[in-house]
C-alpha positions as CSV (number, residue, x, y, z in Angstrom):
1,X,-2.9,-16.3,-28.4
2,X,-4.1,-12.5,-28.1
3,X,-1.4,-10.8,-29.8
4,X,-2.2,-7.2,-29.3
5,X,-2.1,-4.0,-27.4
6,X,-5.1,-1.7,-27.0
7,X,-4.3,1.2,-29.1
8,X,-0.5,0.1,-30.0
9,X,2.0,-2.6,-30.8
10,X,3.1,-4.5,-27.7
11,X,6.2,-2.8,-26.3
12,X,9.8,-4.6,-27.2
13,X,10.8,-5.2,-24.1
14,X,7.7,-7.6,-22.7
15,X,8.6,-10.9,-21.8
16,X,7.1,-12.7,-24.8
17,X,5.1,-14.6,-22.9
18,X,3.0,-12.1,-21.2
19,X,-0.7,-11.3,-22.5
20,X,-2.3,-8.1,-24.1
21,X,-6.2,-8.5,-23.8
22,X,-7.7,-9.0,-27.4
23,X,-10.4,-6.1,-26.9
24,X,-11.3,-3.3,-29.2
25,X,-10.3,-1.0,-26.6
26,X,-10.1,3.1,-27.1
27,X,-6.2,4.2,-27.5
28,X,-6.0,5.6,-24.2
29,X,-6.8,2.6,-22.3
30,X,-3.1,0.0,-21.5
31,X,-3.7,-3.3,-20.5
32,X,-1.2,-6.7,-20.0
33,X,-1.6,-9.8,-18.0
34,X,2.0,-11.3,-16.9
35,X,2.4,-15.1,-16.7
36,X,5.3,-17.0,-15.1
37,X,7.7,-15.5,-17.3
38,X,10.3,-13.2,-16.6
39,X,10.7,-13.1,-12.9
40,X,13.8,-14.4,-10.1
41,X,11.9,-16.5,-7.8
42,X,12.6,-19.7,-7.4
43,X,10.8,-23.1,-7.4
44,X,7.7,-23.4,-6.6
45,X,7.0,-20.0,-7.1
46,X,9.5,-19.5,-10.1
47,X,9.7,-17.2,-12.2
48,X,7.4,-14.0,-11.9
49,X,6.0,-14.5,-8.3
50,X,4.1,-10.8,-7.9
51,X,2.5,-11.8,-4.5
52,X,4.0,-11.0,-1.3
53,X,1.7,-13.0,0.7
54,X,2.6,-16.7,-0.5
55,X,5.7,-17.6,1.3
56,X,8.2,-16.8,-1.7
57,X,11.2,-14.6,-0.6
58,X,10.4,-11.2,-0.3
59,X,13.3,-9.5,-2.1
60,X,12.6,-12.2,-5.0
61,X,8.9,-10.7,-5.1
62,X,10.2,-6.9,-5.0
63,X,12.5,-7.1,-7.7
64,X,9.3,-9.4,-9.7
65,X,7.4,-6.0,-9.0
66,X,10.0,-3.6,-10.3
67,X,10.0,-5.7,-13.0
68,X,6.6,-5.2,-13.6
69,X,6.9,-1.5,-12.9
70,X,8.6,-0.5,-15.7
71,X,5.7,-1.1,-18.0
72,X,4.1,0.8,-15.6
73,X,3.0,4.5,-15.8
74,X,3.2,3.9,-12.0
75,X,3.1,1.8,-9.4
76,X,0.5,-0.1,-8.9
77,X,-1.7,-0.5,-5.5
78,X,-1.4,-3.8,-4.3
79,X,-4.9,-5.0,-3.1
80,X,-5.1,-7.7,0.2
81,X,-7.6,-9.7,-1.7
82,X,-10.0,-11.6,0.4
83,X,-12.6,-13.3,-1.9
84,X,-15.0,-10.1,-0.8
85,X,-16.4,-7.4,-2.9
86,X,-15.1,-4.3,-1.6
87,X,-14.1,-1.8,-4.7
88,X,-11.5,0.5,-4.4
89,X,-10.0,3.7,-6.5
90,X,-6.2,3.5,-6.7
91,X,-6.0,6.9,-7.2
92,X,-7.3,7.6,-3.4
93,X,-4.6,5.2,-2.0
94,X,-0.5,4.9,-1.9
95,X,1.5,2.2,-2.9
96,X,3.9,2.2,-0.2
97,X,0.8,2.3,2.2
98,X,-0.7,-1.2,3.9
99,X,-2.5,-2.7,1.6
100,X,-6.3,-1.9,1.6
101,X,-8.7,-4.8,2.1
102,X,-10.3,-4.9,-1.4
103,X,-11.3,-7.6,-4.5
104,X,-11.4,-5.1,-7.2
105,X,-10.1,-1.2,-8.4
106,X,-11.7,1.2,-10.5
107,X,-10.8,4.3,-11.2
108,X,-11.3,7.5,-14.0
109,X,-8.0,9.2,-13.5
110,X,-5.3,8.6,-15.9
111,X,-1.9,7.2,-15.3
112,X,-3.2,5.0,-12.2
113,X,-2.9,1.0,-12.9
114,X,-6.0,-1.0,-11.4
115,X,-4.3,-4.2,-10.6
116,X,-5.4,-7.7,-9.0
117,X,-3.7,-11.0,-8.7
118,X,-4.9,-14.8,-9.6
119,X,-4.1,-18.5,-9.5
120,X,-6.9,-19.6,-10.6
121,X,-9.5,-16.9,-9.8
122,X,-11.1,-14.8,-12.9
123,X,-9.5,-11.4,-13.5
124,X,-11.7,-9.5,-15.0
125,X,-11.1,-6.2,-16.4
126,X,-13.4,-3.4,-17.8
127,X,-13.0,-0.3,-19.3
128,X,-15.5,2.1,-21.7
129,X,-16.0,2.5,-25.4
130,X,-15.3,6.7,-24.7
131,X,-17.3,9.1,-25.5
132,X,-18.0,10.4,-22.5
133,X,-15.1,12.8,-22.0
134,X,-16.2,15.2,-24.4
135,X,-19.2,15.3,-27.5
136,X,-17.3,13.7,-30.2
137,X,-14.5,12.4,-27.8
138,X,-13.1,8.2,-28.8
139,X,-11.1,8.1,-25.6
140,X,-12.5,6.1,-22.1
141,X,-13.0,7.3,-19.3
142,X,-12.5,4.7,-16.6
143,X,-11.0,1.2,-15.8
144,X,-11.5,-1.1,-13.4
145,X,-9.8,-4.7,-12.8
146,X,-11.8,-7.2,-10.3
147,X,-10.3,-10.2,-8.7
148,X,-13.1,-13.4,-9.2
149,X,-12.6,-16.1,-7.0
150,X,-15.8,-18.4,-6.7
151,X,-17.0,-16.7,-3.5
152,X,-16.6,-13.2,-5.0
153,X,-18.3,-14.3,-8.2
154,X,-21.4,-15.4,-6.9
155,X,-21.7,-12.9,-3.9
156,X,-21.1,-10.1,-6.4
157,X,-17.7,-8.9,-7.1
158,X,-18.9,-7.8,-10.5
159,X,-21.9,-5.9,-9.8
160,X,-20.3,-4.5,-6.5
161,X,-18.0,-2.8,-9.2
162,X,-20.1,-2.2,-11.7
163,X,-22.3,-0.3,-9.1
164,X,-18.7,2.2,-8.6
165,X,-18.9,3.1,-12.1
166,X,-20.0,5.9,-13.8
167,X,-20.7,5.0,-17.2
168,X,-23.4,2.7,-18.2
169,X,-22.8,-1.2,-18.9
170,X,-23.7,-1.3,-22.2
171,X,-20.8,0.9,-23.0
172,X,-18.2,-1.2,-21.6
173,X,-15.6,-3.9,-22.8
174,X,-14.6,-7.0,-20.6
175,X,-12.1,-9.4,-20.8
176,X,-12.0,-12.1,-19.0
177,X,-8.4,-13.2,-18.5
178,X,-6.6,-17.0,-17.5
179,X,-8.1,-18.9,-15.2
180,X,-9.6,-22.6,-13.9
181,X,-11.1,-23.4,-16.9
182,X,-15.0,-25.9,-17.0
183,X,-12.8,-29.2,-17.2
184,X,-10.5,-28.2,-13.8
185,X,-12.9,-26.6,-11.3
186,X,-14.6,-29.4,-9.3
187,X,-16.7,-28.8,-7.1
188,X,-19.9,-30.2,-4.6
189,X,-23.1,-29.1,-4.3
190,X,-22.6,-26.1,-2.0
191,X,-20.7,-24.2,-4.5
192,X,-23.7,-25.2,-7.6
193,X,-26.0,-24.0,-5.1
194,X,-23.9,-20.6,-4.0
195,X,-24.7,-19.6,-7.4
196,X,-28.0,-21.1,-8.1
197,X,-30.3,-20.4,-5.8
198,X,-30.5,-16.9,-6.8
199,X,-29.6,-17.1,-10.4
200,X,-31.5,-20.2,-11.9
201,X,-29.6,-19.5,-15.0
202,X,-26.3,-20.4,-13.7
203,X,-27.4,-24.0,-13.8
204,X,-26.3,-23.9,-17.2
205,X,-22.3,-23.3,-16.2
206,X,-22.6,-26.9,-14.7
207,X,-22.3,-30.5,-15.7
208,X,-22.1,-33.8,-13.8
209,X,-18.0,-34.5,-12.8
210,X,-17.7,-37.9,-15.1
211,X,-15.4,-39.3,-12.7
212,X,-16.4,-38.4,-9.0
213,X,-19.8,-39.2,-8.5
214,X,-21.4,-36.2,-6.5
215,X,-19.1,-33.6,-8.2
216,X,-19.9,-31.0,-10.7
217,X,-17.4,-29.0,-13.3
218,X,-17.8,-25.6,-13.3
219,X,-17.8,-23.2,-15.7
220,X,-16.9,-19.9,-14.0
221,X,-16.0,-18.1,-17.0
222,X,-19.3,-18.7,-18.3
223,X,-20.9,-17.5,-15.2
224,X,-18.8,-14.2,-15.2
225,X,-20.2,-13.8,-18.8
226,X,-23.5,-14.2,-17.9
227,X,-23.4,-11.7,-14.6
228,X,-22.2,-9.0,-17.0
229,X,-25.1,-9.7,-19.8
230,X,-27.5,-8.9,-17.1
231,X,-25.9,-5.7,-16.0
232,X,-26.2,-4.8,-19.6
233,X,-22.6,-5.9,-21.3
234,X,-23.4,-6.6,-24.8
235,X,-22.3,-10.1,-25.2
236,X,-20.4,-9.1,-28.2
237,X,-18.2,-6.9,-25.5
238,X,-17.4,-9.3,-23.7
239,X,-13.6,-10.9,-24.6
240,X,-11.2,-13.8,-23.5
241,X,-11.8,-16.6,-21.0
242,X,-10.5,-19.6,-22.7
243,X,-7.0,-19.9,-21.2
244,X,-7.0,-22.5,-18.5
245,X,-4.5,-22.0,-15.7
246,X,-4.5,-25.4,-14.6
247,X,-4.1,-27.2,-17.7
248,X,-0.5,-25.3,-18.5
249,X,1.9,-25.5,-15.9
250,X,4.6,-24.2,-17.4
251,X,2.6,-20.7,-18.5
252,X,0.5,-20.1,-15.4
253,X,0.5,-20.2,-11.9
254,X,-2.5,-22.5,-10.5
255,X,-3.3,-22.9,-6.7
256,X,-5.9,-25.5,-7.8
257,X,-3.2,-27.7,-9.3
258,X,0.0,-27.0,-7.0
259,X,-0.8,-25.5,-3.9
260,X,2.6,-23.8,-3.0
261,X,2.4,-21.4,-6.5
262,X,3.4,-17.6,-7.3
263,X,0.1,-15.2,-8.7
264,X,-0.1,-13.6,-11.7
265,X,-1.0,-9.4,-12.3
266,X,-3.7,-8.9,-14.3
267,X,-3.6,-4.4,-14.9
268,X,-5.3,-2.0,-16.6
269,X,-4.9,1.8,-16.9
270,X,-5.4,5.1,-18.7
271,X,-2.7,6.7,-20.4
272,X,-2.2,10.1,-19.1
């Protein structure tokens, strides 16, 4: 289990169930992925429910987000995540506004979480090695957390981002944080296609369902590894994306596997 913070020891107070990416990140850059742990909602969306939009009672969700907040340098912008691949800089937006329509935030100003939510989906998040503040600097320069739903993956939620950023891809780290993992995401031909027809390659990420005649398994994970190689993301930059949300009910939140379910944050941000 990743077991680390970027650039320090993770903080006393953190549920002990909650992730730190494993990435050799610079010591400015803060990252944490929460799981179920640590929250007031109740069954089916028990414990740490951070999504408004899934039926849970909303005071239950708020005080899940205050929660969260105070391992915050601030609050973050809640995104209304479509499966799209609109980018977005926190930094330009409020918290207490509506929620702008968006599957991904980047950003280069310190202090500002990028944050998306998943059941299921990829979050992906990305930050650079530094260097570019200053000749000689080790500290990054910008972050950027994408929500990667199947739909988002293969019409380009990564390179829609990638294409916002300022540094160059073979700079960056990635880590790919829990989601369906290649024995849980089924799916028919229109999907294998989806990401196919335009990227041959892809054909790799999937196998023949053993038990449904007609199906595939997925390997999205794979696939988000292999979109990031082609921007230019060393491979070797490129962390995490074995946890399985549907195979451990009791950790994640999975809308595969239950249906009714809470989402999980997956943030990232500079220090200031």
């Amino acid at each position: 289990m990743p077991s680390r913070a970027a650039g320090g020891p993770r903080p006393a107070a953190w549920p002990g169930d909650w992730l730190v990416p494993d990435w050799p990140a610079p010591s400015n850059v803060r990252a944490l992925c929460t799981t179920r742990a640590g929250g007031t909602s109740r069954a089916p969306w028990a414990a740490l429910n951070l999504a408004a939009h899934v039926g849970d009672d909303a005071a239950a969700v708020d005080t899940n987000r205050g929660l969260l907040r105070c391992h915050l340098p601030a609050a973050p912008v809640w995104l209304s995540q479509v499966h799209g691949t609109r980018v977005i800089d926190p930094a330009q937006h409020t918290p207490t506004a509506p929620p702008p329509e968006a599957d991904a935030a980047r950003t280069r100003a310190p202090g500002v979480p990028c944050a998306v939510l998943t059941a299921d989906c990829l979050p992906v998040l990305l930050c650079d090695h530094g260097g570019g503040a200053s000749p000689g600097s080790t500290l990054a320069t910008e972050v950027a957390a994408i929500h990667a739903g199947w739909r988002g993956l293969a019409d380009g939620v990564i390179e829609a981002t990638a294409a916002t950023m300022q540094t160059r891809p073979q700079d960056w780290l990635a880590w790919i944080g829990p989601c369906i993992g290649p024995a849980a995401f089924e799916c028919g031909d229109d999907v294998v296609a989806a990401f196919c027809d335009e990227h041959p390659q892809a054909r790799s990420a999937f196998r023949p369902h053993p038990a449904s005649p007609g199906k595939w398994l997925g390997d999205l994970p794979a696939i988000a590894r292999m979109r990031l190689v082609t921007l230019g993301v060393p491979p070797a930059s490129i962390h995490g994306g074995e946890l399985c949300t549907v195979a451990e009910p009791s950790r994640f939140y999975s809308f595969r596997r239950d249906g009714v379910t809470g989402r999980m944050a997956s943030v990232v941000w500079l220090e200031a």
